[in-house]
Every structure is written in structure tokens, then in C-alpha cells.
HTML snippet that shows the backbone in 3Dmol.js (N, CA, C, O; Angstrom):
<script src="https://3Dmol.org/build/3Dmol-min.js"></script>
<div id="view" style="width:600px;height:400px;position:relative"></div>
<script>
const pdb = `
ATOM      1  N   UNK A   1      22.553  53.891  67.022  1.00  0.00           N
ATOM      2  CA  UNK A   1      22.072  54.967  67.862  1.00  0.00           C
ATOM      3  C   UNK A   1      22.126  56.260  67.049  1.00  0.00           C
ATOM      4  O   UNK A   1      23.184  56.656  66.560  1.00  0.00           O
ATOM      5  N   UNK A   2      20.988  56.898  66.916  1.00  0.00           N
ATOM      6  CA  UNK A   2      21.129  58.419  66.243  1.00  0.00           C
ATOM      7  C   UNK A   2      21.263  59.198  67.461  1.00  0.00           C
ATOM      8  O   UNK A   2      21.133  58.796  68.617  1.00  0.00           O
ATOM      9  N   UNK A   3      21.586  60.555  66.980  1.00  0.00           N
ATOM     10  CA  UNK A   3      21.836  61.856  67.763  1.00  0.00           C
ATOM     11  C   UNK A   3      20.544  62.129  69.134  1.00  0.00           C
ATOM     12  O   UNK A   3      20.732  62.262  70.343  1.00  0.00           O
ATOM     13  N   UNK A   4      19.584  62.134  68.544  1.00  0.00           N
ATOM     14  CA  UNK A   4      18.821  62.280  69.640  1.00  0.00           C
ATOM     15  C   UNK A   4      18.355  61.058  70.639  1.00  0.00           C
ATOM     16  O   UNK A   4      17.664  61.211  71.646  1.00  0.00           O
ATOM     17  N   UNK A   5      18.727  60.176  70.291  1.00  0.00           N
ATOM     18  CA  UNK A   5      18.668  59.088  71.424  1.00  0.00           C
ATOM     19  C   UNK A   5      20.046  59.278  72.362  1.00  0.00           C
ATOM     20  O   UNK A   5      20.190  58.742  73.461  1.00  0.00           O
ATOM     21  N   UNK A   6      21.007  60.129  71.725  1.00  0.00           N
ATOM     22  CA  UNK A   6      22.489  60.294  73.008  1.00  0.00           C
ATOM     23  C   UNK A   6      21.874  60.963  74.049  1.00  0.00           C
ATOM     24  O   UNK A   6      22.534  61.045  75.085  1.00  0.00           O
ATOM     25  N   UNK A   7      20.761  61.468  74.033  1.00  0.00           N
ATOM     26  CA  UNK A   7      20.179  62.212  74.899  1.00  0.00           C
ATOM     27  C   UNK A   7      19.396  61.759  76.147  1.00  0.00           C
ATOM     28  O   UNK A   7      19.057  62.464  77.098  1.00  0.00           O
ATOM     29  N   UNK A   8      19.167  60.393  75.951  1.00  0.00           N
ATOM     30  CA  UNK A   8      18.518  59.633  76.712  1.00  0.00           C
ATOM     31  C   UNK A   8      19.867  58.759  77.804  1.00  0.00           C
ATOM     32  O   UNK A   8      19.956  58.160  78.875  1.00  0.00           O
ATOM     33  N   UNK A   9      20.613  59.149  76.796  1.00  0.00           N
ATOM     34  CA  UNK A   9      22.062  58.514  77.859  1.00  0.00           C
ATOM     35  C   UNK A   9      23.241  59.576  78.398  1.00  0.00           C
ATOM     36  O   UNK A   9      24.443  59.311  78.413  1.00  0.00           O
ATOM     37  N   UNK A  10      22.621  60.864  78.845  1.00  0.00           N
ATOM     38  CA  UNK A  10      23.432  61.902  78.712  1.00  0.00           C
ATOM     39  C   UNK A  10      22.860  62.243  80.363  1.00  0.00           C
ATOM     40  O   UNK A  10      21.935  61.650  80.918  1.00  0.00           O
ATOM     41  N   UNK A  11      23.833  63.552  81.043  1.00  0.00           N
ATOM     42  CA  UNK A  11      23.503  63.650  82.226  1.00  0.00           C
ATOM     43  C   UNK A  11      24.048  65.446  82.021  1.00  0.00           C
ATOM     44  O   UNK A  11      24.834  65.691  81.106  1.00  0.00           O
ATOM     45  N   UNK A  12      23.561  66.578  82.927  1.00  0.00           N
ATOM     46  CA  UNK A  12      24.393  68.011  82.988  1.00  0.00           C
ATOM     47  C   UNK A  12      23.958  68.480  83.930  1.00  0.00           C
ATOM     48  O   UNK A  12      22.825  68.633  84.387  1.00  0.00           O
ATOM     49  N   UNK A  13      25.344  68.813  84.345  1.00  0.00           N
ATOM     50  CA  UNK A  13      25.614  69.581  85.700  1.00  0.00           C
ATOM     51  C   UNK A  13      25.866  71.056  85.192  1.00  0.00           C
ATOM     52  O   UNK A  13      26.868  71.692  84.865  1.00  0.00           O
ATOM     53  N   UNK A  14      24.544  71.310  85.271  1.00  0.00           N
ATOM     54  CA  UNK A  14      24.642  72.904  84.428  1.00  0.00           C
ATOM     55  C   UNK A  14      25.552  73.785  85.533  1.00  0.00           C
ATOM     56  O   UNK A  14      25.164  73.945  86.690  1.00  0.00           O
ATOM     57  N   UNK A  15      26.889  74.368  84.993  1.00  0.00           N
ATOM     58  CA  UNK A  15      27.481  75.905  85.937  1.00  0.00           C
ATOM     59  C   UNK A  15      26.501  76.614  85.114  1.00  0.00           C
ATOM     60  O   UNK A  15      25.933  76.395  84.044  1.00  0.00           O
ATOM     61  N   UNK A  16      26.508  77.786  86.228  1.00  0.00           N
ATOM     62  CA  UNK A  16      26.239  79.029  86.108  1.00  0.00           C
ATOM     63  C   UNK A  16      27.015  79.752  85.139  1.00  0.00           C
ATOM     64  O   UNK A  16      26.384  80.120  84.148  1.00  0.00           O
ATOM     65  N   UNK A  17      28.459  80.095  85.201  1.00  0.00           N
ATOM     66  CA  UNK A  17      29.028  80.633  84.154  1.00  0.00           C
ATOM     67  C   UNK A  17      29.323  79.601  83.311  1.00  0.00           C
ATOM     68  O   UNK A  17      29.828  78.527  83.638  1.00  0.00           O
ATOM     69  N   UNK A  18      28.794  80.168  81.543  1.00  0.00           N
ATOM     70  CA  UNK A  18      28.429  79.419  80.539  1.00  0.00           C
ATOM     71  C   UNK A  18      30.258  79.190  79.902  1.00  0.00           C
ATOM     72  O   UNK A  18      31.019  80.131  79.677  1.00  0.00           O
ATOM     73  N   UNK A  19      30.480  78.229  79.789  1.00  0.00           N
ATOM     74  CA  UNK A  19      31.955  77.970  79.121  1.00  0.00           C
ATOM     75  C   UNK A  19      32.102  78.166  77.522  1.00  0.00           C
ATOM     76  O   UNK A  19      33.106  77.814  76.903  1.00  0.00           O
ATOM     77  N   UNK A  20      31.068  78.722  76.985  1.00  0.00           N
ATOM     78  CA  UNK A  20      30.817  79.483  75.620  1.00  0.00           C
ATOM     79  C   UNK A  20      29.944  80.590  75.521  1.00  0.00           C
ATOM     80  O   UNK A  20      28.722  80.558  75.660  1.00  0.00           O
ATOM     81  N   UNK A  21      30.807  81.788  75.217  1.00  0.00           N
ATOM     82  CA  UNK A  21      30.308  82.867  74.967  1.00  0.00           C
ATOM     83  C   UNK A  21      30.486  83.316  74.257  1.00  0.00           C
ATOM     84  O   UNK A  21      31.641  83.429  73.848  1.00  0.00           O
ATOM     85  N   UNK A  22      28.954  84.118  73.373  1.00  0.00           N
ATOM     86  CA  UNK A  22      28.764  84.115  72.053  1.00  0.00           C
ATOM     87  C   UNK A  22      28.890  85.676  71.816  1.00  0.00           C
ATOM     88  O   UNK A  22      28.269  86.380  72.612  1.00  0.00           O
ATOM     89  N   UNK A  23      29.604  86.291  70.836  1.00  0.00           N
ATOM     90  CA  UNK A  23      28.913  87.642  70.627  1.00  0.00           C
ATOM     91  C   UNK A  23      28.131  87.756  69.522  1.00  0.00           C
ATOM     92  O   UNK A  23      28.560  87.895  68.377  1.00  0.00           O
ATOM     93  N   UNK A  24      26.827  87.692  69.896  1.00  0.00           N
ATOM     94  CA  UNK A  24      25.508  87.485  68.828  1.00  0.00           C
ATOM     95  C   UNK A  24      25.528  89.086  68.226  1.00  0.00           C
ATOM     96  O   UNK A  24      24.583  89.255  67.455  1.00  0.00           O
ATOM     97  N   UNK A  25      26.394  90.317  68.399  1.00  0.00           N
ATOM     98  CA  UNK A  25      25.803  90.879  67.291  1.00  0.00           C
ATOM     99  C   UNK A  25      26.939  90.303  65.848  1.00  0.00           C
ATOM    100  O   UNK A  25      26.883  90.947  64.800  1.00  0.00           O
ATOM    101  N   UNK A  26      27.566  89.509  65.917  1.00  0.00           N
ATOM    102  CA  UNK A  26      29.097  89.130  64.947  1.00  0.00           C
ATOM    103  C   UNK A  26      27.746  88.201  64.233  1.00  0.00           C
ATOM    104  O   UNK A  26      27.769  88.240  63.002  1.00  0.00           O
ATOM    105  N   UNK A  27      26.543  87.348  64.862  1.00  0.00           N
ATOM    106  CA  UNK A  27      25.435  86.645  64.572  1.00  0.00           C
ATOM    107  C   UNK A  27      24.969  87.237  63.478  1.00  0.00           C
ATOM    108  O   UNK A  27      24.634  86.604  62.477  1.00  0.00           O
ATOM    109  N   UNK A  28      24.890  88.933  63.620  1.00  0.00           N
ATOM    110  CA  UNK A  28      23.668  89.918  62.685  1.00  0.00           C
ATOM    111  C   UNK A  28      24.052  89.782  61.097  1.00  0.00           C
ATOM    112  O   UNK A  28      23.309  89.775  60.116  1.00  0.00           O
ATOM    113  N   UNK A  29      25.834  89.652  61.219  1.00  0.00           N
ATOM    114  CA  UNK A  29      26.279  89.890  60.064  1.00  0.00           C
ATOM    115  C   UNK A  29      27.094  88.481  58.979  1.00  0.00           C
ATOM    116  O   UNK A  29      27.892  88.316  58.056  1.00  0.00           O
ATOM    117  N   UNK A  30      25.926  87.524  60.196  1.00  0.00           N
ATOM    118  CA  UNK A  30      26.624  86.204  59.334  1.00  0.00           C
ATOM    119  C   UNK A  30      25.577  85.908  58.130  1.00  0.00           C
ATOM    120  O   UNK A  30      24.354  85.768  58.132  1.00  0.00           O
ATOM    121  N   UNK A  31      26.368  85.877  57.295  1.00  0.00           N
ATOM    122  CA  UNK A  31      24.530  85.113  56.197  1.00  0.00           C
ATOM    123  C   UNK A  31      24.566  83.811  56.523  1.00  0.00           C
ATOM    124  O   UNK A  31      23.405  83.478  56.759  1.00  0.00           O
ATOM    125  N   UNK A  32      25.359  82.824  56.671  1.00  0.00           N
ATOM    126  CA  UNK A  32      25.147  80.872  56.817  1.00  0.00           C
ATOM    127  C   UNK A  32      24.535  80.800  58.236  1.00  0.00           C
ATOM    128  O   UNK A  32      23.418  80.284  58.221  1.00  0.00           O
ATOM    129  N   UNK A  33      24.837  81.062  59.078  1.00  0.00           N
ATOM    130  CA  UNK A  33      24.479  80.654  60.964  1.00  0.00           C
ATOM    131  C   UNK A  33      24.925  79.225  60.456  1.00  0.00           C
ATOM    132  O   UNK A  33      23.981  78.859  59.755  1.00  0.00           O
ATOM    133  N   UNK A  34      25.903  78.215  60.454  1.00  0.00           N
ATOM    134  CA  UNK A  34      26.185  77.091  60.533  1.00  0.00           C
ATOM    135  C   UNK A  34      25.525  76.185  61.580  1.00  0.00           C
ATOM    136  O   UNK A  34      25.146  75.014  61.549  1.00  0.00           O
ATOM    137  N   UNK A  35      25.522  77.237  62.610  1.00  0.00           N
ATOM    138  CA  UNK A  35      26.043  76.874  64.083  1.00  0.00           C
ATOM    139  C   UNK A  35      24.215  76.780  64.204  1.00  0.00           C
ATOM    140  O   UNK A  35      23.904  76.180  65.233  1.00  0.00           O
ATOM    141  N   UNK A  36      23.388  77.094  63.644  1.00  0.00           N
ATOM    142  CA  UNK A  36      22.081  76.766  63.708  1.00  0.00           C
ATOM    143  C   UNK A  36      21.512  75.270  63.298  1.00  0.00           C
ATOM    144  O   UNK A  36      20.563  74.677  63.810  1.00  0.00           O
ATOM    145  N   UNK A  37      22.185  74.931  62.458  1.00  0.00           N
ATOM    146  CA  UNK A  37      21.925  73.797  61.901  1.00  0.00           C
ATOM    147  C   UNK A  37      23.064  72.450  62.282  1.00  0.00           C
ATOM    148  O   UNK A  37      22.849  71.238  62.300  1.00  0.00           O
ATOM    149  N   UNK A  38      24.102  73.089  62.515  1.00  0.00           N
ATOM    150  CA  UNK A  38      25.430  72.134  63.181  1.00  0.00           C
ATOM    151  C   UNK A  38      24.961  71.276  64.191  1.00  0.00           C
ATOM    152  O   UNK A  38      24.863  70.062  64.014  1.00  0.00           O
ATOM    153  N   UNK A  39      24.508  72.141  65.797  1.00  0.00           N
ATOM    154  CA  UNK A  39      25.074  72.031  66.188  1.00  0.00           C
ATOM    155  C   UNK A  39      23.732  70.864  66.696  1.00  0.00           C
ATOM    156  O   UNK A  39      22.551  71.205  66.643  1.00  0.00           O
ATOM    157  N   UNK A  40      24.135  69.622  67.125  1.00  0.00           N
ATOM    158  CA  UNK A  40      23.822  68.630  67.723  1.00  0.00           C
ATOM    159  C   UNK A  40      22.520  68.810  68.276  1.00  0.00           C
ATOM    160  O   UNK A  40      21.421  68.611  67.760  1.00  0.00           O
ATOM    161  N   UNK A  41      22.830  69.221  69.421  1.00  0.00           N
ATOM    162  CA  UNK A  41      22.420  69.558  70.722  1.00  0.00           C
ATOM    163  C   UNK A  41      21.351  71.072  70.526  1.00  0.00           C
ATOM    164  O   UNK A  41      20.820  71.565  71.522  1.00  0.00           O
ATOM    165  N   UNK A  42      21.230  71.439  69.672  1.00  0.00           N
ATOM    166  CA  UNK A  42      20.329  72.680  69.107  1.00  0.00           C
ATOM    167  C   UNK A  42      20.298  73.441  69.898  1.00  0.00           C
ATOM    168  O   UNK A  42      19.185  73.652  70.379  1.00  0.00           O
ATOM    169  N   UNK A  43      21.534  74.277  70.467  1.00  0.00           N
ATOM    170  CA  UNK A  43      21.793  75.427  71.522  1.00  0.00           C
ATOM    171  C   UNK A  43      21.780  76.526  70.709  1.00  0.00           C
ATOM    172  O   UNK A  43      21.587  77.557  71.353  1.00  0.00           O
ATOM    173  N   UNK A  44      21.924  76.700  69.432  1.00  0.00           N
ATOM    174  CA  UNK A  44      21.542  77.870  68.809  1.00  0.00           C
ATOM    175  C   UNK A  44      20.289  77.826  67.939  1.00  0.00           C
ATOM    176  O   UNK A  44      19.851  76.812  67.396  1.00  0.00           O
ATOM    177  N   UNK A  45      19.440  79.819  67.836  1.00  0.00           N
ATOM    178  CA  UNK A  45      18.419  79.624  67.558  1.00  0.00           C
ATOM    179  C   UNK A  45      18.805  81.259  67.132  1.00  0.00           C
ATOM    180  O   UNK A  45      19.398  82.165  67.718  1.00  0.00           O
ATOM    181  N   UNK A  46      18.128  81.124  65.770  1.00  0.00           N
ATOM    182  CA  UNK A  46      18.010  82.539  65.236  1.00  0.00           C
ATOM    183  C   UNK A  46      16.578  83.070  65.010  1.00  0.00           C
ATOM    184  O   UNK A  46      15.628  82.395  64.616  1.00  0.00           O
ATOM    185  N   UNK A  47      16.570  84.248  65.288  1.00  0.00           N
ATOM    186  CA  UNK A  47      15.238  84.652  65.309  1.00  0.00           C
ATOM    187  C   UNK A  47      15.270  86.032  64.257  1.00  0.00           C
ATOM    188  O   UNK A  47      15.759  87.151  64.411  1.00  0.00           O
ATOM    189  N   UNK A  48      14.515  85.404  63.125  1.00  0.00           N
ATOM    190  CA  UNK A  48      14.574  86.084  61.841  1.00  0.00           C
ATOM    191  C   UNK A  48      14.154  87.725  61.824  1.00  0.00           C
ATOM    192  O   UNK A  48      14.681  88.659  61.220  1.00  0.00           O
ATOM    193  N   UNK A  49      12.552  87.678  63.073  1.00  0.00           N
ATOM    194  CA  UNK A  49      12.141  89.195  63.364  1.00  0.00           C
ATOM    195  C   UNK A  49      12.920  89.846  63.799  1.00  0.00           C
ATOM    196  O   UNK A  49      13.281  90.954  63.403  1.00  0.00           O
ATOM    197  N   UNK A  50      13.463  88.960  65.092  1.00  0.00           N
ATOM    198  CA  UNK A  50      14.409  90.172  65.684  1.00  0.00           C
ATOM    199  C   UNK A  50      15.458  90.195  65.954  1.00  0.00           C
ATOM    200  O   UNK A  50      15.983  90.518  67.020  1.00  0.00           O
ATOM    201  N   UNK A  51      16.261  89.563  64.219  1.00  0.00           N
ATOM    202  CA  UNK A  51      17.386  89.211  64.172  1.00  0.00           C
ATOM    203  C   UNK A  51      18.398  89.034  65.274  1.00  0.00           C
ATOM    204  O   UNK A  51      19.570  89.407  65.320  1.00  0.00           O
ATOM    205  N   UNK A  52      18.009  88.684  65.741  1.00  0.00           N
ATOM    206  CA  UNK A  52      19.050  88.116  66.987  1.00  0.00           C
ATOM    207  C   UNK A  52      19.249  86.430  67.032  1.00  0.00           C
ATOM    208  O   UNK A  52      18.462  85.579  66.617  1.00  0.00           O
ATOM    209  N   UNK A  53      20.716  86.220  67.749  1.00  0.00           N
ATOM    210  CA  UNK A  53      21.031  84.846  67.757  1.00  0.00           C
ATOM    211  C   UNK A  53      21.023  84.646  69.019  1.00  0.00           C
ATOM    212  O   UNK A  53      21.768  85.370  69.680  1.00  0.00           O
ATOM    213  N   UNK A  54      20.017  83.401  69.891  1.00  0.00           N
ATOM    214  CA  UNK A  54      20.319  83.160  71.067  1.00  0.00           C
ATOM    215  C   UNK A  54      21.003  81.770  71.172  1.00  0.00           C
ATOM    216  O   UNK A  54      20.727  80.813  70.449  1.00  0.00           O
ATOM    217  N   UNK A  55      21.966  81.778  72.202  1.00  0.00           N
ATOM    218  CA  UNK A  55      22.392  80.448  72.911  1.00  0.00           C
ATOM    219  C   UNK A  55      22.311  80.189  74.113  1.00  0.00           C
ATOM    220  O   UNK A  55      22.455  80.904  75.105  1.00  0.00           O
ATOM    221  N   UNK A  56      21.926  78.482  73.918  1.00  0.00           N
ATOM    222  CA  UNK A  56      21.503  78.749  75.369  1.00  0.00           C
ATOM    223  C   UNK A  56      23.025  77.031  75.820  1.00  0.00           C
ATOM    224  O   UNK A  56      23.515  76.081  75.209  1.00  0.00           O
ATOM    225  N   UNK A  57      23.075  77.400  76.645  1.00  0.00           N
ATOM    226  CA  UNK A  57      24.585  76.173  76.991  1.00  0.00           C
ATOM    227  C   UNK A  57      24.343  75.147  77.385  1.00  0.00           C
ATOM    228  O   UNK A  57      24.898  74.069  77.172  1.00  0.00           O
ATOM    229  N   UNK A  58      22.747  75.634  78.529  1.00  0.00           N
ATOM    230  CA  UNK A  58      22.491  74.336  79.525  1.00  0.00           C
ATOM    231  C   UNK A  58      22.850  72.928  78.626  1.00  0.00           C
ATOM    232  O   UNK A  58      23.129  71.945  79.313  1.00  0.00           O
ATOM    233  N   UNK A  59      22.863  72.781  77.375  1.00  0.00           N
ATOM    234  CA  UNK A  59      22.150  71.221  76.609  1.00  0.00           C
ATOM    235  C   UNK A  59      23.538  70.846  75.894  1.00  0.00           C
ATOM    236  O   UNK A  59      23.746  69.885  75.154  1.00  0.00           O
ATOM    237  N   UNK A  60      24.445  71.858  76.304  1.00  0.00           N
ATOM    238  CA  UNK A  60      25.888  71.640  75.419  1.00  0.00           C
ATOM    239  C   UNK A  60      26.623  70.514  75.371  1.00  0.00           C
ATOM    240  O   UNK A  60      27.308  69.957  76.229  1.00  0.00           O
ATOM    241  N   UNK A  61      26.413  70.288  74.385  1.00  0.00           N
ATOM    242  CA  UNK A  61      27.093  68.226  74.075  1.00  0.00           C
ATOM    243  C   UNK A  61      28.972  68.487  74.470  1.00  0.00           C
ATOM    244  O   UNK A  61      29.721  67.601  74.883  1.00  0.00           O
ATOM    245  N   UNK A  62      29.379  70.013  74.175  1.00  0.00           N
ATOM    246  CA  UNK A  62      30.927  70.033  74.310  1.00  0.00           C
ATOM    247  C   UNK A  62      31.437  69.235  73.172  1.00  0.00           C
ATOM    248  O   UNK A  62      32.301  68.388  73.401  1.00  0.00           O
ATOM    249  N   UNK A  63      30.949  69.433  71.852  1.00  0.00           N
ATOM    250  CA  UNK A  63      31.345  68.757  70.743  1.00  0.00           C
ATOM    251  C   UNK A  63      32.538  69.552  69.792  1.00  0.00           C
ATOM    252  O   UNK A  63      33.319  69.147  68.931  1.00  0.00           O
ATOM    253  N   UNK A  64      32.318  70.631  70.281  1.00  0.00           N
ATOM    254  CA  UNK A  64      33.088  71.714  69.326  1.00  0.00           C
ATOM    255  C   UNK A  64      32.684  72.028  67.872  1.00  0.00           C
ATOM    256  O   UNK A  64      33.550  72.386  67.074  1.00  0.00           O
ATOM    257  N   UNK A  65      31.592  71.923  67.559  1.00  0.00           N
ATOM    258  CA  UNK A  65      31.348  71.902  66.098  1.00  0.00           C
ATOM    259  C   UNK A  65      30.329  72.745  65.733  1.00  0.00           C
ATOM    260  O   UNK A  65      29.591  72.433  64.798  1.00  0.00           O
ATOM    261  N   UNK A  66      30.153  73.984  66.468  1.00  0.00           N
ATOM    262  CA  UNK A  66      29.752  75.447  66.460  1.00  0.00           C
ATOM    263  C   UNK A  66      31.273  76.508  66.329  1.00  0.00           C
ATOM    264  O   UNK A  66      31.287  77.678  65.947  1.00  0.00           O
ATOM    265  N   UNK A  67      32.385  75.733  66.741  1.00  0.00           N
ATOM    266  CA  UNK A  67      33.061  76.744  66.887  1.00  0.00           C
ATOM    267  C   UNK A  67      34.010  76.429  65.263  1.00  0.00           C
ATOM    268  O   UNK A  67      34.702  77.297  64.731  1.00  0.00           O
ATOM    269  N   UNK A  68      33.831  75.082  64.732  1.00  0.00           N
ATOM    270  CA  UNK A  68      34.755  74.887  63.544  1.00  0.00           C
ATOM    271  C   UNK A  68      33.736  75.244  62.782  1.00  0.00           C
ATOM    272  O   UNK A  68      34.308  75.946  61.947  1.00  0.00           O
ATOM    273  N   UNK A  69      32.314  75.238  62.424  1.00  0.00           N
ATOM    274  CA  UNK A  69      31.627  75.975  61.138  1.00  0.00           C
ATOM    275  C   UNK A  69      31.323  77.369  61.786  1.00  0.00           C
ATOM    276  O   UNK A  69      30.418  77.893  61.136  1.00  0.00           O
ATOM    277  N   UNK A  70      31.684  78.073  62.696  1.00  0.00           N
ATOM    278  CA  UNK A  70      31.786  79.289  62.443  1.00  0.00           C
ATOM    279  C   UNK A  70      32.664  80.058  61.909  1.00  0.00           C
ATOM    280  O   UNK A  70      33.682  80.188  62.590  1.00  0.00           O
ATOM    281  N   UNK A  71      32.626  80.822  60.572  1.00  0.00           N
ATOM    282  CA  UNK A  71      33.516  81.286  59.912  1.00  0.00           C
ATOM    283  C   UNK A  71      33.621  82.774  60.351  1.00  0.00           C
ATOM    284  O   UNK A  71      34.414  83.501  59.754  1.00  0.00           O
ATOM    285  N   UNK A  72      32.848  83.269  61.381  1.00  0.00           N
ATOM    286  CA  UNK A  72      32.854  85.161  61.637  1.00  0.00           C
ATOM    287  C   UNK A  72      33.700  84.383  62.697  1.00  0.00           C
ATOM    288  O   UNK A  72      34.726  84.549  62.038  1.00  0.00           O
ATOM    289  N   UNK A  73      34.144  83.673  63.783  1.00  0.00           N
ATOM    290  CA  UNK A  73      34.656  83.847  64.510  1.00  0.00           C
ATOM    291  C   UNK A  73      34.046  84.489  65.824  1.00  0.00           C
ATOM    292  O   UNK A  73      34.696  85.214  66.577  1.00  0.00           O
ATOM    293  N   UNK A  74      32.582  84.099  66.029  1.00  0.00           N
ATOM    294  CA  UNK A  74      31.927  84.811  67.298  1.00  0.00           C
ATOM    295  C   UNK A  74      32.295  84.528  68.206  1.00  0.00           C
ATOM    296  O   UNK A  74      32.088  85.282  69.156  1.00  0.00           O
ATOM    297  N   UNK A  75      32.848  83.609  68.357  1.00  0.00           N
ATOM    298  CA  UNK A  75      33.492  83.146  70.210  1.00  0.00           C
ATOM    299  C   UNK A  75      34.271  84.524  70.994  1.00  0.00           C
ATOM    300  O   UNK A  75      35.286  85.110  70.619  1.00  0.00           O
ATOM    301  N   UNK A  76      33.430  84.795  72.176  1.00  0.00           N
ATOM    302  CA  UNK A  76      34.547  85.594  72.779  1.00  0.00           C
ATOM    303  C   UNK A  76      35.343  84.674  73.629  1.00  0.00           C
ATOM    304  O   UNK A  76      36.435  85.026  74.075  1.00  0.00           O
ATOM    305  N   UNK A  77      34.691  83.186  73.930  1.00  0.00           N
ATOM    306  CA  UNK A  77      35.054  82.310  74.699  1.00  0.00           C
ATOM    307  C   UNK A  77      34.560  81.105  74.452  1.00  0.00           C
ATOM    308  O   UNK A  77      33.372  80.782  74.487  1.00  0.00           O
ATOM    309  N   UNK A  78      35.638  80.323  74.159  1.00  0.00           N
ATOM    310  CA  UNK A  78      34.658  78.455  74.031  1.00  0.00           C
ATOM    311  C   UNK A  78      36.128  77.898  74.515  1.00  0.00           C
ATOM    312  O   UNK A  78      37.285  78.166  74.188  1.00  0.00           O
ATOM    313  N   UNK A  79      35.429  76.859  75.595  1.00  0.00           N
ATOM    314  CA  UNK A  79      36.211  76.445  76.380  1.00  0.00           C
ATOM    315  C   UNK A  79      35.295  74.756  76.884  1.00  0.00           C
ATOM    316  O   UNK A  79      34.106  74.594  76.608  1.00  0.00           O
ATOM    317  N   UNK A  80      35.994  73.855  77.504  1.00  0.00           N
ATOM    318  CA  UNK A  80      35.062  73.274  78.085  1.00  0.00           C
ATOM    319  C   UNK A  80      34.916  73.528  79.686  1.00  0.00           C
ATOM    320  O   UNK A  80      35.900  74.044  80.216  1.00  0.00           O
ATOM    321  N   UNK A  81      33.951  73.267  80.405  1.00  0.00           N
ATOM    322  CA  UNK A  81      33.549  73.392  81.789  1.00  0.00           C
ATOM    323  C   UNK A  81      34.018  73.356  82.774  1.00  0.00           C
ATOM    324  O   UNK A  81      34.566  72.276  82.998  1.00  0.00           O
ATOM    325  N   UNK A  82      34.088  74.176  83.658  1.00  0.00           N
ATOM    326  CA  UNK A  82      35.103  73.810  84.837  1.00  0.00           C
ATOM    327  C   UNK A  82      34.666  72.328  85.126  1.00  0.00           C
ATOM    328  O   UNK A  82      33.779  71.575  84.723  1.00  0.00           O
ATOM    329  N   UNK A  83      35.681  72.272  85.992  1.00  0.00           N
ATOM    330  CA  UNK A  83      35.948  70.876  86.480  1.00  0.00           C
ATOM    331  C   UNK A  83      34.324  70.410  87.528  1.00  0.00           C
ATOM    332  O   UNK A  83      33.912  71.205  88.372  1.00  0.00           O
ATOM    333  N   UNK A  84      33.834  69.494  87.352  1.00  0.00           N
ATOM    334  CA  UNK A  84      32.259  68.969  87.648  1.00  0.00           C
ATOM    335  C   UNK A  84      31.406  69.322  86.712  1.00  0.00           C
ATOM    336  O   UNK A  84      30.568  68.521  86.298  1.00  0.00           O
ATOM    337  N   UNK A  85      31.472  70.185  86.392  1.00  0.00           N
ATOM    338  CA  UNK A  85      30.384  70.883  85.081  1.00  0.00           C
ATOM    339  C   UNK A  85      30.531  70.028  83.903  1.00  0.00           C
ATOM    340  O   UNK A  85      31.409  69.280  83.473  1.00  0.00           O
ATOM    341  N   UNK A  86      28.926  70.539  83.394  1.00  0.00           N
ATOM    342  CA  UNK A  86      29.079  69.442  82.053  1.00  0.00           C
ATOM    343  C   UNK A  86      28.469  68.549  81.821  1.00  0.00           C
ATOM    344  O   UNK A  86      27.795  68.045  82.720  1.00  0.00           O
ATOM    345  N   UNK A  87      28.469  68.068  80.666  1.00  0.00           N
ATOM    346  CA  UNK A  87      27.775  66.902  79.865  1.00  0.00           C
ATOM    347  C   UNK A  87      28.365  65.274  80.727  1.00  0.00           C
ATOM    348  O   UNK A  87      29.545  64.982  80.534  1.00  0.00           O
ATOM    349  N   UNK A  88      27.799  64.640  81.321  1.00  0.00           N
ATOM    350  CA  UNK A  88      28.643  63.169  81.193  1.00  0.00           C
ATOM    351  C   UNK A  88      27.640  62.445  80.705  1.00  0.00           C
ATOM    352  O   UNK A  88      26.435  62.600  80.905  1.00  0.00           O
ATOM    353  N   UNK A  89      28.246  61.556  79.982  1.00  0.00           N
ATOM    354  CA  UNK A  89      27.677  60.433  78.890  1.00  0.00           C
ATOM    355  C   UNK A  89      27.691  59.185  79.493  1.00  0.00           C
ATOM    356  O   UNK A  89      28.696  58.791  80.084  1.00  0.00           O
ATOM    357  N   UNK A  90      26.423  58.351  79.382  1.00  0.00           N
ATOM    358  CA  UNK A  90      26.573  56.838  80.175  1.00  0.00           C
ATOM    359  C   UNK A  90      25.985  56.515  78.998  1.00  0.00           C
ATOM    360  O   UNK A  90      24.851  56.819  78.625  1.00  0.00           O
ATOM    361  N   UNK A  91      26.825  55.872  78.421  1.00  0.00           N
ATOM    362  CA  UNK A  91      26.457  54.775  77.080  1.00  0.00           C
ATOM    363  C   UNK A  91      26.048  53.154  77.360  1.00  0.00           C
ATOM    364  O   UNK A  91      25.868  52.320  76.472  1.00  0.00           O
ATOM    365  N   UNK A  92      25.967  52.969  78.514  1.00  0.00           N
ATOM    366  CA  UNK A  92      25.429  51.487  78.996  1.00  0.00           C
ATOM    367  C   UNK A  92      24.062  51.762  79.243  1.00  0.00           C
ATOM    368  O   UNK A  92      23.313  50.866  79.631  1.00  0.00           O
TER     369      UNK A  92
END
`;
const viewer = $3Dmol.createViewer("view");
viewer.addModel(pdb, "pdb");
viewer.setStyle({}, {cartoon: {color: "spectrum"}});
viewer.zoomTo();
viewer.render();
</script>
């Protein structure tokens, strides 16, 4: 199974308040964006014109592996989901 077929066995109960919050201007002054190319689930997206970094959560695998190749430390918050919220995985 590759990465984008987990997607076909995946389910989200999107909350409203996002359980990762980014401060995209800490984004302006990264040269790598790791977290562009990391992250699974492709919740981050840099936009070269107008240098800005958006994230978006709805698709968040909850893998943690935006928050270990970020080396600025943008998290004002990464957490996983309140309780119902979230990714659940049916691998059958």
C-alpha cells in the first residue's frame, strides 16, 4: 500500500477548531519549508508570489512529521484532536 491509497481507507470528522496552529509569518523566514514536502497528507502549501504559507487541517493524517522537520519551530499549537475529531483509519 503507498501513501495515497491510505486515503481510500481513511475517514475525518473535521472540528472546527484546528488542533495545529501555524504561525505562517515564522513560514516567511524559513528557506527549507520541510513541512511542504513532508508532510503526507499535503496540508501545507507555499505560495512563492505571495510568500505566504497556508495550512489547511481538514486532511490531517495526525502523523507528526511537520512538527519534527520543522526547524523555526512554527507551532503555536500541535496537538491531536479533541476527543471524536480526526482522522480514523479502516485498514480492512
Amino acid at each position: 500500500m503507498n501513501i495515497d491509497e491510505i486515503f481510500d481507507y481513511t475517514s475525518f470528522t473535521i472540528d472546527r477548531e484546528p488542533h495545529i496552529v501555524l504561525d505562517a509569518q515564522v513560514c516567511v523566514g524559513c528557506d527549507a519549508r520541510g513541512c511542504t514536502n513532508a508532510c503526507p497528507a499535503r496540508c501545507y502549501t507555499w505560495s512563492e508570489e505571495d510568500q505566504k504559507m497556508t495550512f489547511v487541517h481538514d486532511g490531517c493524517l495526525e502523523c507528526g512529521t511537520c512538527y519534527v522537520v520543522c526547524h523555526k519551530k512554527a507551532f503555536t499549537r500541535w496537538r491531536y484532536p479533541r476527543g471524536g475529531f480526526g482522522v480514523a483509519y479502516r485498514m480492512t
